[in-house]
C-alpha positions, 0 to 999 in steps of 0.5 A, a space after each residue: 174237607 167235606 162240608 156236609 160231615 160237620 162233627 169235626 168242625 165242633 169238636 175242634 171247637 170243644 177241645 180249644 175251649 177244653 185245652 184253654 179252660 183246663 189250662 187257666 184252671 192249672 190241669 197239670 197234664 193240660 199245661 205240660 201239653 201246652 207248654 211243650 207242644 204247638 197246636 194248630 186247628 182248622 175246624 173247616 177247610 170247605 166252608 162253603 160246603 158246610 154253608 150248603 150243609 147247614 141250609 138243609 139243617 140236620 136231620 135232614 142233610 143229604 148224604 152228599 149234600 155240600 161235600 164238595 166246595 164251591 168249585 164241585 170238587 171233592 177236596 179229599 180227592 184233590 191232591 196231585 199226584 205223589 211221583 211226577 217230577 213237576 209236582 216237586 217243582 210246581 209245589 217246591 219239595 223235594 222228591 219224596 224218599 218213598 215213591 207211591 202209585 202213579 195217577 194222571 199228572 196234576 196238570 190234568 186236574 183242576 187244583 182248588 185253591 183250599 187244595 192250595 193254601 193247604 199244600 202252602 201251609 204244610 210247607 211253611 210248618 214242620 208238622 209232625 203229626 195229623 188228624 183229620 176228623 170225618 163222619 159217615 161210619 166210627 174208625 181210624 184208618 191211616 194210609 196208604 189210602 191209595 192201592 199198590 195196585 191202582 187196579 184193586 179196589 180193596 188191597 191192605 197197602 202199607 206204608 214203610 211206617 206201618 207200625 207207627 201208624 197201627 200205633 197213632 190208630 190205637 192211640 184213638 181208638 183203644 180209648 174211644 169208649 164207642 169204638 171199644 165197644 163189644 156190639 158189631 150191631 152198632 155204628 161201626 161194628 163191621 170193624 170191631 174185629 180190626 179193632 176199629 182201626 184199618 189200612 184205608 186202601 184195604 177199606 176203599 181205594 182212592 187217589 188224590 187224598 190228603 193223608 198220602 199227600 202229607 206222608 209223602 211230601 212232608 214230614 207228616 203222618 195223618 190219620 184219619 177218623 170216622 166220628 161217626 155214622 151221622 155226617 150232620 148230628 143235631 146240636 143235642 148230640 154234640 156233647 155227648 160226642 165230645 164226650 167220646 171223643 175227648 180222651 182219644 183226641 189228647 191221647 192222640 195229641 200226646 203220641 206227637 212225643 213220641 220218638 225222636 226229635 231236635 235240632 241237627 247240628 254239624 260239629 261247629 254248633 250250625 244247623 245242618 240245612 235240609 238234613 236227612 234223618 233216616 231210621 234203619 229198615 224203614 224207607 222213609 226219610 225225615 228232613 229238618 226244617 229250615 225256612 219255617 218257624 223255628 230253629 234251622 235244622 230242627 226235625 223230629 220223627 215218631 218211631 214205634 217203642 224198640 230200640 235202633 239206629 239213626 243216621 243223619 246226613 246232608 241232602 243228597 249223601 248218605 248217612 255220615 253220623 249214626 245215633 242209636 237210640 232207645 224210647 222209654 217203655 210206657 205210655 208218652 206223656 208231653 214235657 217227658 225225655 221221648 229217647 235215650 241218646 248216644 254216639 255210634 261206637 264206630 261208624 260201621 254201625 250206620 247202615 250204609 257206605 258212610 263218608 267223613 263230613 263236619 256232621 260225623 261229630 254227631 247230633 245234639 237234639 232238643 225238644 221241637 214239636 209241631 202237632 195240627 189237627 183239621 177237619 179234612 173230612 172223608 167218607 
């Protein structure tokens, strides 16, 4: 997103190189992963920024030289706003389950069109897991980057999937060997008692960004990740960056099979369009899929280890089937069943006033994940 913090961009180009030479040279763990999982890069989403970047060179890159795109617009700061009842019409989503902070309407702030394409692309793909790459300290943050209060400028604001989100942050930081490092005299060290991992709102508050917007308004849960305190390293440096990086970015990858995932189906063998999954005491809901890449109805929501119950139902009603399911122990690894399956013993075990529809014969899942990493750099 910022063009002046260009490690992302290499390191996106590093692990397609990676992925296809491991891939072609018969890497069980490389093939398992491609073979059941759907990759997107974008290693740059402000191009023009990095061009005014690049003509400084490194070393000697200002700190805010070429963050911003063409039009002078910080497009980590760009995104409308999560609750107005326009954006859902202007954007064509449905309001979102979980209603975050309020900011000035979206008609009052020019949207660029990378802000555009990007919201477009969200729409058009049923991801399901995110990064995105920034430079400037060494950390994983994960949302709400906004404040519950819009006043505070530092307030710990969780999402309702807290748990799963500490979880994608360790995936990347419990095996990034400079963020596990012991030295709070190094790049990042102000965060080694957090683990190297922190609420981006108990970081800085900010409206606008990228990784509120996709939980929110897609099924889509975005981390984002320092890579560290050079915004534009020199060209030695890079692989020694990949380097550090390499194992967090394939873990983190691997976290995509996680939970649980599939195709909801009523009791006919037909995709239920717009289908609601919701999980028990987490106030966020996942929809499946229907005009976008592959099957009608497919969906797939990450989930932390414990065992629970899931409820699917059609837009709009509540939940008329109930699955529990259980998530095997132990690390996930791509092309491993991600959860144990079976029918509600009674349909008191959904959570809420269920009603008989065609969906009460239950769900029949299969594998369908969607995974894409960016750049979208951020301070």
């Amino acid at each position: 997103i910022h063009g002046n913090e260009v490690a992302g961009r290499e390191m996106l180009i590093y692990l397609a190189q990676y992925l296809c030479s491991e891939y072609l040279l018969g890497s069980p763990r490389i093939q398992r992963l491609l073979n059941t999982t759907r990759i997107h890069l974008l290693p740059s989403m402000n191009p023009d920024g990095y061009e005014v970047a690049a003509a400084e060179g490194a070393g000697y890159n200002g700190w805010t030289s070429g963050r911003h795109n063409a039009q002078n617009l910080d497009l980590n700061r760009n995104f409308p706003d999560l609750t107005i009842p326009k954006l859902g019409r202007w954007a064509g989503w449905p309001a979102g389950t979980f209603l975050g902070p309020r900011t000035k309407p979206c008609s009052a702030r020019q949207v660029a069109p990378e802000t555009k394409a990007v919201m477009k692309w969200l729409r058009t793909i049923p991801f399901v897991l995110s990064a995105s790459l920034h430079g400037g300290d060494l950390v994983v943050s994960y949302p709400f980057d906004f404040s519950k209060h819009p006043q505070e400028e530092k307030m710990f604001s969780p999402t309702p999937d807290e748990k799963m989100f500490k979880l994608l942050a360790r995936a990347y930081a419990d095996v990034h060997p400079m963020m596990m490092d012991r030295s709070e005299n190094r790049c990042g060290g102000n965060f080694l008692k957090r683990g190297s991992i922190i609420n981006g709102a108990d970081w800085y508050s900010f409206t606008g960004g990228m990784s509120d917007f996709n939980y929110l308004h897609s099924n889509c849960f975005e981390i984002t990740v320092e890579l560290g305190c050079v915004k534009f390293p020199p060209e030695e440096a890079l692989y020694t960056l990949w380097q550090h990086n390499k194992e967090p970015l394939l873990s983190f990858v691997e976290m995509v099979h996680r939970g649980i995932k599939g195709v909801v189906m009523d009791k006919f063998g037909k995709p239920v369009k717009d289908a609601r999954i919701s999980v028990k005491a987490i106030r966020h809901d996942i929809t499946a899929g229907e005009h976008r890449p592959g099957p009608r109805g497919a969906g797939s929501r990450i989930r932390p280890p414990p065992a629970g119950w899931v409820g699917l139902s059609r837009a709009g009603s509540a939940p008329s089937s109930c699955v529990s399911y259980s998530t095997a122990p132990g690390r996930a690894r791509s092309g491993d069943p991600p959860s144990v399956w079976s029918p509600c013993s009674s349909r008191r075990d959904c959570w809420t006033n269920a009603t008989s529809s065609e969906m009460e014969e239950g769900a029949r899942l299969f594998l369908a994940q969607r995974f894409h990493l960016t750049d979208k750099l951020r301070v």
